[in-house]
C-alpha positions as CSV (number, residue, x, y, z in Angstrom):
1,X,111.5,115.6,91.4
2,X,109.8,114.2,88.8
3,X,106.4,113.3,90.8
4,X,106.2,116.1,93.2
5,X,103.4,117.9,91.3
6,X,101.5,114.9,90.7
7,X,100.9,114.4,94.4
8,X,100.9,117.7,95.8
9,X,97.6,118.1,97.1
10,X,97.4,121.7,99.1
11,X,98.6,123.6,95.8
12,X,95.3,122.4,93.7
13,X,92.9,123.0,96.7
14,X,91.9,126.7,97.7
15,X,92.9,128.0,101.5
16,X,94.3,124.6,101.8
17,X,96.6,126.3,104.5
18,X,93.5,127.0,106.2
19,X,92.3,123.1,106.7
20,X,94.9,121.9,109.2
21,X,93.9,124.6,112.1
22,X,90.5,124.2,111.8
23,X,90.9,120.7,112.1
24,X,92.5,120.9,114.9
25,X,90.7,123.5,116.7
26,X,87.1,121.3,115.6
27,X,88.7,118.1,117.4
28,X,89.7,120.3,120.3
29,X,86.1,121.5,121.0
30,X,84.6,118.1,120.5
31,X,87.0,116.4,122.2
32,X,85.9,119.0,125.1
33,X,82.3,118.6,124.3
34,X,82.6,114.3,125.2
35,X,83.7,115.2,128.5
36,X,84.5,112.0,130.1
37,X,83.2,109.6,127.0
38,X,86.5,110.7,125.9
39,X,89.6,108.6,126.9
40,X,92.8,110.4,126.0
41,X,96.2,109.4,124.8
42,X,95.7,105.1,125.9
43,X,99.3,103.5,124.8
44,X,99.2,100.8,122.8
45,X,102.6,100.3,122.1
46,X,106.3,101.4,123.7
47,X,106.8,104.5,121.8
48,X,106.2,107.7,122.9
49,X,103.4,108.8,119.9
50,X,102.1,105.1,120.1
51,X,99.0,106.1,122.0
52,X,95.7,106.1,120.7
53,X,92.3,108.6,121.4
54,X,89.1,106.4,122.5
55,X,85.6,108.1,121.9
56,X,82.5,106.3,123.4
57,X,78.6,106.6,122.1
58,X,76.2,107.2,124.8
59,X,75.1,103.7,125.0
60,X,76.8,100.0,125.1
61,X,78.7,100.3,121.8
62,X,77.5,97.9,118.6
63,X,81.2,98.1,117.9
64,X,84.8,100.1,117.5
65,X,85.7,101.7,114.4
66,X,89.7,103.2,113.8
67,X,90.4,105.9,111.9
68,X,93.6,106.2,110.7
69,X,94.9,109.6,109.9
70,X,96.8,110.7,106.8
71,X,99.7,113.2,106.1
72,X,101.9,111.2,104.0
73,X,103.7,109.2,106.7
74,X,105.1,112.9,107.8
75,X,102.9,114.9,109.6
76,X,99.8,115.0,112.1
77,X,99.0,112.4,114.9
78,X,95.3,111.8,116.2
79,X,94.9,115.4,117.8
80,X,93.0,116.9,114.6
81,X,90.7,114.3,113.6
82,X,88.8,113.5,116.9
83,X,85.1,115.5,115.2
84,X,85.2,112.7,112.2
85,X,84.1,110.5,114.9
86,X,80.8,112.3,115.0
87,X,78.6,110.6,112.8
88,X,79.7,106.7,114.2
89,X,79.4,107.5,117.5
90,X,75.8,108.7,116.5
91,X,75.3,105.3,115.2
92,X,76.3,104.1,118.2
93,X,80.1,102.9,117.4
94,X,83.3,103.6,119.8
95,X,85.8,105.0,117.9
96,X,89.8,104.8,118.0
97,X,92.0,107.1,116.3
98,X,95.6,106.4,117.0
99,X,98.8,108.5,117.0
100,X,102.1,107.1,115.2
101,X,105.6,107.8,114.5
102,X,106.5,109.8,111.7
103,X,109.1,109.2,108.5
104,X,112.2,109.8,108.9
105,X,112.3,109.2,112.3
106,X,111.4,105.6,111.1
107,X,110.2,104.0,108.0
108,X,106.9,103.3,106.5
109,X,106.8,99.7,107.4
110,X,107.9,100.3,111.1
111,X,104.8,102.5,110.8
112,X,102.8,99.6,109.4
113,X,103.2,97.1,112.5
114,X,102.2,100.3,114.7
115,X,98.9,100.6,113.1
116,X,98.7,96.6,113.3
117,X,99.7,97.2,117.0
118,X,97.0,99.7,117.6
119,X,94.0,97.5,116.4
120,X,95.1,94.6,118.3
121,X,95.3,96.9,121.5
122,X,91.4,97.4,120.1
123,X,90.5,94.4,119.4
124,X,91.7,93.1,123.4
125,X,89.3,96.1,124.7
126,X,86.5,95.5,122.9
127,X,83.8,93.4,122.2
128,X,81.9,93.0,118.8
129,X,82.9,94.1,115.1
130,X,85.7,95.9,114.3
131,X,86.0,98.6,111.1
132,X,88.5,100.4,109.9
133,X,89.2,103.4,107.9
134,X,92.1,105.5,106.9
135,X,92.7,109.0,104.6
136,X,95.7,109.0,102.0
137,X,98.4,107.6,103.9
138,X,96.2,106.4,106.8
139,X,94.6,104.8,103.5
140,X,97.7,103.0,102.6
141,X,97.5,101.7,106.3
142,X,94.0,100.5,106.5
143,X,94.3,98.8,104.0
144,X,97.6,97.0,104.9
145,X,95.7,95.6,107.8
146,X,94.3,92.6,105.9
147,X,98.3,91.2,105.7
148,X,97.6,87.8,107.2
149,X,100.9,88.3,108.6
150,X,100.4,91.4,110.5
151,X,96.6,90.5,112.2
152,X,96.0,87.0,113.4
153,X,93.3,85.0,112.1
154,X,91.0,85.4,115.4
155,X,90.9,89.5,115.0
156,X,90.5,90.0,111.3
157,X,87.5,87.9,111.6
158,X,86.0,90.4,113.5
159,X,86.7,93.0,110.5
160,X,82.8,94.4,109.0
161,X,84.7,97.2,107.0
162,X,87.6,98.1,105.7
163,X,87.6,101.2,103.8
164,X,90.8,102.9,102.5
165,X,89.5,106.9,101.7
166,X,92.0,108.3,98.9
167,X,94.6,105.4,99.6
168,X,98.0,105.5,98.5
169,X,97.7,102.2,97.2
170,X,101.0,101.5,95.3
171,X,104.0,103.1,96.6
172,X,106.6,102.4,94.1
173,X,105.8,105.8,92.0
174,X,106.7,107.8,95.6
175,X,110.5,107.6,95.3
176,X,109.9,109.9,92.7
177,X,109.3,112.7,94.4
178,X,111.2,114.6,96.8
179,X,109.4,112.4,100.0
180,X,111.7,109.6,99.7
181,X,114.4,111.6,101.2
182,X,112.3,111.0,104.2
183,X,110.5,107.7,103.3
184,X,114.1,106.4,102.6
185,X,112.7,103.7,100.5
186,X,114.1,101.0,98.6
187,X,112.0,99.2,95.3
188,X,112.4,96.6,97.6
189,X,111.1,98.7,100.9
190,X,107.9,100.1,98.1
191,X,106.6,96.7,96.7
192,X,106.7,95.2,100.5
193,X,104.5,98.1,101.6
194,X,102.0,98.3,98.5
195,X,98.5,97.5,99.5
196,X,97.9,96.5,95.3
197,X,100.5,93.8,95.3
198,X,100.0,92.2,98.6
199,X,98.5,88.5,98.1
200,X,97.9,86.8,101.1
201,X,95.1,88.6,102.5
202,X,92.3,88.1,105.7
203,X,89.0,88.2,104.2
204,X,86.6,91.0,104.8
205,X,84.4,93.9,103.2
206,X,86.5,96.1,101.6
207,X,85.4,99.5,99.8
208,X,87.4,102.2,97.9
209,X,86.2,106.1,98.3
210,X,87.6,109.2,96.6
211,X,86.9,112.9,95.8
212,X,86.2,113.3,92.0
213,X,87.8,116.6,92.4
214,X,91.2,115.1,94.2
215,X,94.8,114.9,91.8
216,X,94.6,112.2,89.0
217,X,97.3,110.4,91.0
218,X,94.9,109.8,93.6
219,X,91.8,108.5,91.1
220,X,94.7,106.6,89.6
221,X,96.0,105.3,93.0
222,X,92.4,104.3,94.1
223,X,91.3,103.1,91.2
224,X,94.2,100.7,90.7
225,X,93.4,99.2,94.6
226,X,90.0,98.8,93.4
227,X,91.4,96.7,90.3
228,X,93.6,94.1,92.1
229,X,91.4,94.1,94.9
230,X,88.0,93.5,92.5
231,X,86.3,96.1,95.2
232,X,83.4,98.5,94.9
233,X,84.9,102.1,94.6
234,X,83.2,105.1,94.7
235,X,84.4,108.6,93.6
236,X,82.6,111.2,95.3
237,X,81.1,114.0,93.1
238,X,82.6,117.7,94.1
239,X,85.3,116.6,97.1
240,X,88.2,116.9,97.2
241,X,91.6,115.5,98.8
242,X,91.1,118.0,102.0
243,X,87.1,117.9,102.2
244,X,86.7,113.9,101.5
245,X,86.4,112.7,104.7
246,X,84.3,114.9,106.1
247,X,81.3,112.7,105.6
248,X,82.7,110.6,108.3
249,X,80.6,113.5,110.5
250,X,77.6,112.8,109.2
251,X,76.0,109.8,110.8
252,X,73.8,109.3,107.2
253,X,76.5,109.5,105.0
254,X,77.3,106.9,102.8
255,X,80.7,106.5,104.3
256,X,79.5,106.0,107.7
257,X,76.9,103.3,106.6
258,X,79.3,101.6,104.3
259,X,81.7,101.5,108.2
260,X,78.4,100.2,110.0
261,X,76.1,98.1,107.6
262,X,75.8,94.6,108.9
């Protein structure tokens, strides 16, 4: 369809068919590595991929960070992400990274209240500040979680950080590619779900990041966020859609201080 080459992001990135198993197999080994600071599959919600993955520092945590996974709504769950919690739980922050159910088995906004499921489940089992950050489509979702009516008042007040990494940020331009088959949306269903038009939001820190070398859809869909928002946005020199997040491993990255500053 008419969009499809604007967002396709593994045909512009070399071996991208090589990313998702070594994502996976570098979760694996560190989920292995945590041993018992690990606490696996925790449901936070009725359905069956409503569980989330709970990684603990070695001392009292200063907080929780989520990490929201992308894959455009379609694919992944929490499984191959688990080593971008290296570099917060160096800094001393639990992290959650849940798993949720995938389009067309249900639509984005069923998706949505998932997420907003997941941090309450968070929020009740933990103490202290809460950030959150999401990739692409776990972009989109992070950021949906300042809707004042998906969070009550009493958690989002908790929020340091909200940071949306390569966010799809305005969906309407998606049912023009081949996707909405899945997606099944309406121009009703997009400008519900569409981070840039949503007006009554919680407060909190909020902070765009991209890869300067992503698709000029995705500087466009960041950069527009960043607009409506009036929110510091940073493009990353030399990453890319794939390799963007992994400054999450690093615990003195920008991206991990921007999750932990006070």
């Amino acid at each position: 369809m008419e969009l499809d080459d604007a967002y396709a992001n593994g045909a512009y990135i070399d071996d991208a068919a090589a990313y998702p198993p070594r994502w996976a197999s570098a979760a694996s080994g560190f989920r292995a590595a945590l041993g018992a600071r690990a606490e696996i599959a925790l449901p936070y919600g009725p359905a069956a991929r409503q569980v989330l993955d709970l990684f603990h520092p070695e001392t009292p945590p200063m907080g929780t960070a989520i990490f929201v996974h992308g894959g455009y709504w379609l694919k992944f769950d929490r499984s191959s992400w688990s080593h971008l919690a290296r570099g917060l739980l160096a800094r001393g922050w639990a992290v959650a990274m849940p798993s949720y159910d995938l389009c067309p088995a249900v639509p984005i906004a069923t998706i949505t209240r998932q997420i907003a499921q997941a941090v309450q489940y968070v929020a009740r089992h933990s103490t202290g500040p809460l950030s959150i950050a999401g990739h692409s489509a776990g972009g989109h979702l992070s950021a949906r979680m300042l809707d004042r009516a998906l969070i009550p008042a009493e958690v989002a007040a908790r929020f340091r950080t909200i940071l949306p990494i390569s966010p799809l940020s305005d969906l309407r331009p998606l049912r023009r590619t081949s996707m909405n088959a899945d997606f099944r949306m309406t121009m009703a269903d997009a400008t519900a779900e569409s981070p840039i038009l949503m007006q009554n939001r919680h407060d909190a820190r909020v902070a765009i990041w991209v890869g300067a070398d992503e698709r000029p859809a995705f500087l466009d869909q960041a950069r527009w966020l960043a607009e409506a928002w009036d929110i510091p946005h940073v493009i990353a020199p030399g990453r890319h859609h794939f390799d963007v997040i992994d400054l999450l491993q690093d615990a003195d990255s920008d991206l991990v201080d921007m999750l932990t500053a006070p």
